[in-house]
Phi, psi and omega in degrees: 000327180299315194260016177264018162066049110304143184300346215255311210288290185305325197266338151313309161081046186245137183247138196008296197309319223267330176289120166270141191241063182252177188314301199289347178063057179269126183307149184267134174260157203270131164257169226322293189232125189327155125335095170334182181276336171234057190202145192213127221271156193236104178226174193238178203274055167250353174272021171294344185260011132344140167263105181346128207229158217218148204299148156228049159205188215209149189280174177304322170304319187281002198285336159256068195179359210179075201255167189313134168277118178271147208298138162335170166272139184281020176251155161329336157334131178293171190296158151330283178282166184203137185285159211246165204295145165290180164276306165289135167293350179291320178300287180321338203300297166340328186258339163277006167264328192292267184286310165253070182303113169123014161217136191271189198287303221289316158295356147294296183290359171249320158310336176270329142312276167329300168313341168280324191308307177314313208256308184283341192237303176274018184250159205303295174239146189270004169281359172263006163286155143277344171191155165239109156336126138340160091353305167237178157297331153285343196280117166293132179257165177265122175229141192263140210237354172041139160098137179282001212284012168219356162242160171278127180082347177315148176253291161191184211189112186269144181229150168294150159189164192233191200265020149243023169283110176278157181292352155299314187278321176313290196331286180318328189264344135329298177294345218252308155351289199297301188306317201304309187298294169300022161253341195281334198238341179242154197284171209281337181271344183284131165300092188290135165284139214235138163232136160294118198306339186284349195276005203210140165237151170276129184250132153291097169273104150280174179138191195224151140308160168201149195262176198237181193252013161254357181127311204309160189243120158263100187287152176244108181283122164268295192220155187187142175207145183298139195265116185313175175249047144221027166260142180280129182284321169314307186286330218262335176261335162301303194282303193232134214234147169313172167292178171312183166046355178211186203219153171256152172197154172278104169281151159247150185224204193239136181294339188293278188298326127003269193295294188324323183276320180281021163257313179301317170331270154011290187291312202279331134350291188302301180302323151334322212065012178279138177009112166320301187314321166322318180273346162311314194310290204308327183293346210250330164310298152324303179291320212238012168195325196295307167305146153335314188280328186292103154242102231268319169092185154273166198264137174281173197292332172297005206287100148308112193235100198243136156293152173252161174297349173279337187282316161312299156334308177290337176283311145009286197287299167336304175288330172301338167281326162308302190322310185337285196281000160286329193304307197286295203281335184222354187090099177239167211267197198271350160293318173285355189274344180292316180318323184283337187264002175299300205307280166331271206330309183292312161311318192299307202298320172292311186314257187338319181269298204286342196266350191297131172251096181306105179274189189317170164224030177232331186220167196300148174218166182246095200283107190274112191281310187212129156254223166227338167215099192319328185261021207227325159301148171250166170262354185204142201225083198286157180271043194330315179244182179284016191222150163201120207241130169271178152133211194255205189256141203243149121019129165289327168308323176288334203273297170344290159322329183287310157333310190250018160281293187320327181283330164242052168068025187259051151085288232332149120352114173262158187295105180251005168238143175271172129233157183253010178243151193316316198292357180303136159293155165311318180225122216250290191227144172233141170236165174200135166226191188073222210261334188268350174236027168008317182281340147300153166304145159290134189134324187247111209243155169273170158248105188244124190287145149321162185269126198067054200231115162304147160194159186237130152283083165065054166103358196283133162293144201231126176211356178212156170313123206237175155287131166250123198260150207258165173097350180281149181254163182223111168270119195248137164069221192251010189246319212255120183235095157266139182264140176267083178285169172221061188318343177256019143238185202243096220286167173288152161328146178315126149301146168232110156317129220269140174301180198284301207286036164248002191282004166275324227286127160301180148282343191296311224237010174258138190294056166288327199234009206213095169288325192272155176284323153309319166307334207303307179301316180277011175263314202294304195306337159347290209274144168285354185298152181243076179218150165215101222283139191207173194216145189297324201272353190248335207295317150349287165283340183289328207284309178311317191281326167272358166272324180302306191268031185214011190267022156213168198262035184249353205297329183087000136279012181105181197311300175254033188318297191300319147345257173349283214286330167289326181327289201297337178295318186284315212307308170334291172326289200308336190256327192251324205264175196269155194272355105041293216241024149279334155303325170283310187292337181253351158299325154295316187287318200269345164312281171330312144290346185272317172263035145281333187272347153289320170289325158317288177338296191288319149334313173285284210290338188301347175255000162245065190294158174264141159230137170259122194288125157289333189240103207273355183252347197297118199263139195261109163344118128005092202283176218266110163320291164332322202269322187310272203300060291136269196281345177295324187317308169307325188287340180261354168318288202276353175274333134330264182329317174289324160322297174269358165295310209288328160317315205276330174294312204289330200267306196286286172311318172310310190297314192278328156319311204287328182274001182268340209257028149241025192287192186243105172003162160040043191293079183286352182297315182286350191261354177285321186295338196273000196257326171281295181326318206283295137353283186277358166266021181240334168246056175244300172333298188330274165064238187277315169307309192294290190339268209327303198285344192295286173307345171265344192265345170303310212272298162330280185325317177284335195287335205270295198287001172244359162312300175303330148225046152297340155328314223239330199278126149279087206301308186302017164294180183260304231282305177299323190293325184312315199276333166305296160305333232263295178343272197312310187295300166314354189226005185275006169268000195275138171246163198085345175271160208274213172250007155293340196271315182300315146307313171322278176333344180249351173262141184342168165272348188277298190277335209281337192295313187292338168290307179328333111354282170327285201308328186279336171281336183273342169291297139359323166298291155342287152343278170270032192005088219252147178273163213288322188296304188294312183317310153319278175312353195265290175253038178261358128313332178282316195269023124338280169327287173300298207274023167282317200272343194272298187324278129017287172287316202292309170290293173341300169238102193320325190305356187258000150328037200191125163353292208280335183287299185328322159310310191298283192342289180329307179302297164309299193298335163299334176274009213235293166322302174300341184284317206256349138298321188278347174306282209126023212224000184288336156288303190304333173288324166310294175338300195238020152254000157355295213289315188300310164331274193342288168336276187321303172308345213254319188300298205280018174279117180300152195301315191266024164249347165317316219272334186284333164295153189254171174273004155298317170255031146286318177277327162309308174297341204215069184282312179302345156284147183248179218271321161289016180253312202281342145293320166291330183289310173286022107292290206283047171275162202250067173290023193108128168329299178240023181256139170249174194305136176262148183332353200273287181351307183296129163341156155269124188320126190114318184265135205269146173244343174338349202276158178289127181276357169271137169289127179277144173264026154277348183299351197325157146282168177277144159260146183269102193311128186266155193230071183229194209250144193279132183282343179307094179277143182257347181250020174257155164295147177324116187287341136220197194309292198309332190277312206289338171277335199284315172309314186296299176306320173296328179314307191309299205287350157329278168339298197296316178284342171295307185296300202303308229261009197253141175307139165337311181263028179251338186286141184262140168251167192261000000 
């Protein structure tokens, strides 16, 4: 209607929405607070004794003609403000039937007069305005700023200003004052305290002076509302002028202290007893433009604006009540009842057109089933962008915080729907559709709750991003149930909601289709599925049982039973459960292992104790390998096991970061969960390091007293070749051995005891399918060891100086070599046995091609000796009873020998924690018979607890 050029529209500058387009052309009252952009206000017919209410933010048409109205007085008294007279009379006429009913033109424009003449023309000094109007709109006016609330004793503070200076730009300039004047009186080390335009609102006062009985003028506050922060202060002063007898002024107050009085009013309001609705009015007033927080901004001319049925109803009623009481009162004839109900009728029929609300046809909307305060609730809640953040009005504390993340560039997510009931977070639920989800269809948005913001997915607990779908319903905390539409799909079918004791329940495995309950169970206890379903109150006990009954590796579900079956507990937790208890669940789980595996240790050591030998030359028996590896096992059980938890943790903890980041930056419950996490992969680390140290300094220890001799052995004697057969006969009857065993069995008894070593840690490996990167380190520590230590003995005693021992030395270490190739160990052996290689090759040079080399090209040839090992050995080479060493030999002048000729076993590798994608896949079938009985049994005993806590005749049997 506006833009088809009627005059009455047009010259008003009013939109559409704001006319009823009835006989009498009664202005539409307003409900509580304008419609947000993506809201339409819901109120029910118990607000009839409402007060006329009057807008409090201003459409976009109205920003230069029309400023915000301020709320009635809660005394009976007519309002404070009135609009102050036009130049057309047609206009004025219009705005005194709109605002000021029951005063004619002519007594207006003559009150208006006289009152500019008192305050602008006959007043004494221009320091007693409170403001001076412009001349024009552009033209700056003086407006006096009131209040202490940033000096302690301040009187006021005159400021420039023209007729689009918002009250945010007042605030701001007033605070930009205040700073200037104090950086001006405190010195250059003093700390200015820094304040914010959000921390303070501009108040609209009415009220009077009064004089007091010593001379002094005391203003007396009548009335007073908060000024929005994108409303003019100017226009508000241009347009509406106080009743007689009293005056306006501007305040600035503290936002804290504001709310804090006007919640106490409120209360004493109540106790007093006066009219709720009055306090409903205000409140609603306060919300919806009038506060600080809201800055709603103008509204454009397109803006729809439909009565709802209760605001139609109350005039209604209002007229049904008059008839009433004509009725009552003189009797009325059959005419006029015909007459009234014609009227009821012509009203119903305006009720039904004006109430109808059309929602959007372009964007997503959120349709409100149930809410927490009718007079704060909308009924369509729309998706303007591709991101829509629920929640409440955050806290002067919270704002803070929010704050003092932006400053150090962290953000928060802004709010874009307030909801009003307590149990809400500042920011509760985020959706997203579109272009903020790319990867999704259109038509389809996630939904993701904050973290510990109840929501429901179609009766569900909602605890991680989930799809959301039009036709889904979503509930956030306990008051608020909304249906989810997309208009520009073809929305989903009605949903049937899952009963309460189904909410653990999967869907693969829930009786939507399936009545008896027993098929159901013996389909779940089955499945090959790798899943295992628990309820949070069961998490405890389940973590026991699978640790108790899987914590050694006779246990009977395999290597990595405990590995598996916690796999499937977190994961569940991680997918189903409230993200609350996966921090806990995984702290509790790494506790548990660490103190079974201590008690393992100690067991292990009470059957190995370390004794230190007074006598280092003293040759020590061997220990029994078989009985060692033996005693290893638990311990390489769990270093297995601890391995593949802590990949599977670390994957789990990434996945739960990732799932923070739209969360609000420094979060302490999240930097606390993460803190937990942190915890438990730091004693998984315990761990994996003590096992690993425990199995390498045993095996090393045995490994120390069978080294020497490989020194010492000749292999090419007949006395070893003898003993070497005696060996192969005794173990070729053993059945079960691999070709590692068989090799053994063909090498000396000298060398077959050091493979033996070898051979019993790669089974031991195997075993406990230990992962191939820790398997690597175990034994690249052992050959660490054999050539530091084989190194070592060998310089120490010079007498193996000589061709022919070098020859033996050589032969054994090739057998040792050839062995630990055919293993599958032959690089890592190569690696860290090099240096011994080196040595040795350097021994097996024949003496006259020895003799003839210089020590350049010696040193050359041999790098990995350093120049002092490589000086000891050609001196104490063993050339003949009276040949000495030749002149080539000697160092080049300048190169130090001083260095130690021995290798340290500080020198060691580090071990390295592996960080890799986890081998347990969850998304494959139980991988075998033993994991599958064992799941099957934990299913069971789930089941049992569910059934103990259900009446006897609600329980299923198998």
């Amino acid at each position: 209607m506006e833009e088809s050029g009627s005059p009455r529209f047009r010259k008003l500058h009013f939109p559409v929405g704001l006319w009823i387009n009835s006989p009498r052309k009664h202005f539409a009252k307003l409900g509580a607070r304008w419609p947000s952009a993506a809201s339409v206000k819901s109120t029910t017919s118990s607000d009839a004794a409402s007060l006329p209410e009057a807008p409090s933010s201003v459409p976009s048409s109205l920003s230069h003609s029309t400023p915000s109205l301020a709320p009635p007085s809660p005394s009976p008294s007519p309002a404070f403000l009135r609009p102050r007279s036009a130049n057309q009379q047609s206009r004025a006429k219009r705005l005194s039937h709109l605002f000021l009913r029951g005063r004619s033109n002519s007594d207006r424009d003559r009150a208006i007069g006289e009152r500019e003449r008192e305050i602008w023309v006959h007043s004494a000094t221009p320091s007693s305005h409170h403001y001076l109007p412009p001349a024009s709109s552009n033209a700056p006016g003086l407006v006096k700023i009131y209040g202490d609330a940033l000096s302690s004793g301040a009187n006021y503070r005159s400021l420039l200003a023209n007729m689009h200076s918002t009250s945010r730009q007042l605030i701001q300039q007033v605070i930009t004052r205040y700073t200037e004047r104090e950086r001006e009186n405190e010195s250059e080390d003093t700390a200015l305290q820094k304040y914010f335009p959000e921390d303070f609102l501009l108040c609209d006062v009415i009220g009077k002076p009064i004089q007091q009985p010593d001379g002094a003028i005391k203003w007396q506050t009548e009335y007073r509302r908060s000024v929005a922060s994108w409303e003019c202060p100017l226009q508000l002063v241009d347009m509406w002028r106080p009743k007689d007898g009293f005056e306006r002024r501007f305040e600035i107050q503290r936002l804290d202290e504001y709310e804090r009085e006007e919640k106490e009013k409120e209360r004493e309001r109540e106790r007093d007893g006066e009219s709720y609705q009055g306090v409903r009015w205000r409140q609603s007033r306060m919300s919806s433009g009038g506060g600080p927080e809201e800055e709603r901004g103008h509204r454009g001319r397109n803006t729809e604006l439909r009565r709802s049925i209760s605001d139609m109803n109350l005039s209604l009623r209002r007229r049904q009540g008059n008839v009433t009481g004509s009725r009552s009162g003189g009797g009325e004839t059959d005419r006029r009842t015909r007459a009234a109900e014609e009227e009821k009728d012509t009203c119903d029929l305006e009720v039904m057109s004006q109430s109808l609300i059309l929602p959007p046809t372009d964007r997503p909307y959120f349709l409100l089933l149930q809410g927490y305060d009718q007079s704060k609730d909308f009924v369509l809640y729309i998706m303007a962008g591709h991101t829509h953040v629920f929640g409440r009005k955050p806290t002067f504390r919270e704002r803070e915080m929010d704050r003092e993340r932006e400053r150090k560039g962290k953000r928060p997510l802004k709010v874009d729907t307030y909801l009003s009931a307590p149990d809400l977070l500042v920011r509760h639920l985020l959706i997203r559709r579109d272009t903020a989800v790319p990867e999704q269809p259109r038509g389809q948005a996630l939904a993701r709750p904050f973290r510990g913001g109840p929501v429901t997915l179609n009766g569900a607990p909602l605890y991680r991003e989930a799809v959301l779908k039009p036709g889904d319903l979503l509930g956030l905390g306990s008051h608020f149930l909304f249906l989810y539409r997309d208009p520009r799909v073809t929305p989903a079918p009605p949903l049937a909601l899952p009963p309460p004791w189904q909410d653990d329940m999967p869907t693969s495995y829930s009786p939507g289709g399936m009545t008896d309950r027993q098929e159901m169970l013996r389909l779940y206890l089955g499945s090959t599925e790798s899943l295992l379903i628990f309820q949070a109150k069961h998490a405890d006990a389940l973590l026991q049982e699978i640790i108790l009954k899987n914590s050694s590796p006779d246990s009977g579900g395999g290597a990595l039973a405990p590995a598996y079956l916690l796999s499937l507990m977190i994961d569940y937790a991680s997918k189903h459960l409230d993200p609350a208890i996966l921090p806990q669940l995984l702290l509790k789980a790494a506790n548990q292992i660490k103190g079974i595996v201590w008690d393992k240790i100690k067991e292990f050591g009470d059957k190995h104790p370390t004794q230190n030998s007074a006598e280092a030359d003293v040759e020590l028996p061997p220990p029994s390998m078989q009985k060692l590896s033996s005693d290893l096992r638990p311990l390489m059980f769990w270093m297995s096991n601890a391995t593949e938890l802590l990949n599977f943790f670390q994957v789990k903890v990434e996945a739960m970061e990732k799932e923070w980041e739209f969360e609000a930056p420094g979060d302490p419950v999240l930097s606390a969960d993460m803190d937990t996490c942190s915890e438990a992969l730091a004693q998984l680390d315990d761990v994996i390091m003590h096992t690993f140290q425990q199995c390498v300094y045993h095996l090393t220890k045995t490994l120390y007293s069978l080294l020497p001799a490989l020194l010492d052995t000749n292999p090419f004697s007949s006395e070893e070749k003898k003993k070497g057969k005696a060996g192969a006969k005794d173990r070729a009857g053993n059945e079960g051995q691999g070709d590692e065993e068989e090799d053994v069995s063909t090498l000396p008894p000298t060398v077959a005891g050091l493979v033996e070593v070898y051979r019993c840690s790669l089974q031991l490996s195997r075993e406990a399918c230990l992962s191939p990167p820790l398997t690597s380190q175990t034994f690249g520590y052992l050959f660490f060891f054999t050539n530091t230590s084989l190194l070592n003995t060998l310089l120490e005693r010079d007498s193996l100086f000589s061709w022919s021992r070098a020859v033996q030395i050589r032969t054994n270490l090739d057998l040792v070599l050839d062995w630990l190739q055919g293993a599958g160990l032959g690089d890592i052996a190569s690696e860290f046995l090099k240096k011994l290689s080196v040595t040795v090759n350097f021994l097996c040079i024949p003496k006259t091609r020895l003799i003839q080399s210089s020590w350049s090209s010696l040193q050359e040839e041999h790098p990995l000796l350093s120049p002092s090992q490589l000086h000891h050995l050609l001196t104490h080479y063993k050339l003949g009873p009276t040949r000495a060493p030749p002149s080539s030999w000697a160092p080049l002048l300048g190169i130090e020998l001083g260095g130690d000729i021995f290798e340290s076993f500080l020198d060691h590798p580090p071990l390295i924690l592996p960080n890799e994608t986890p081998r347990l896949d969850l998304n494959q079938p139980i991988p075998s018979p033993e994991l599958m009985k064992e799941v099957t049994r934990l299913r069971t005993f789930l089941w049992g607890l569910d059934q103990d806590e259900l009446p006897a005749n609600q329980r299923t049997r198998l």
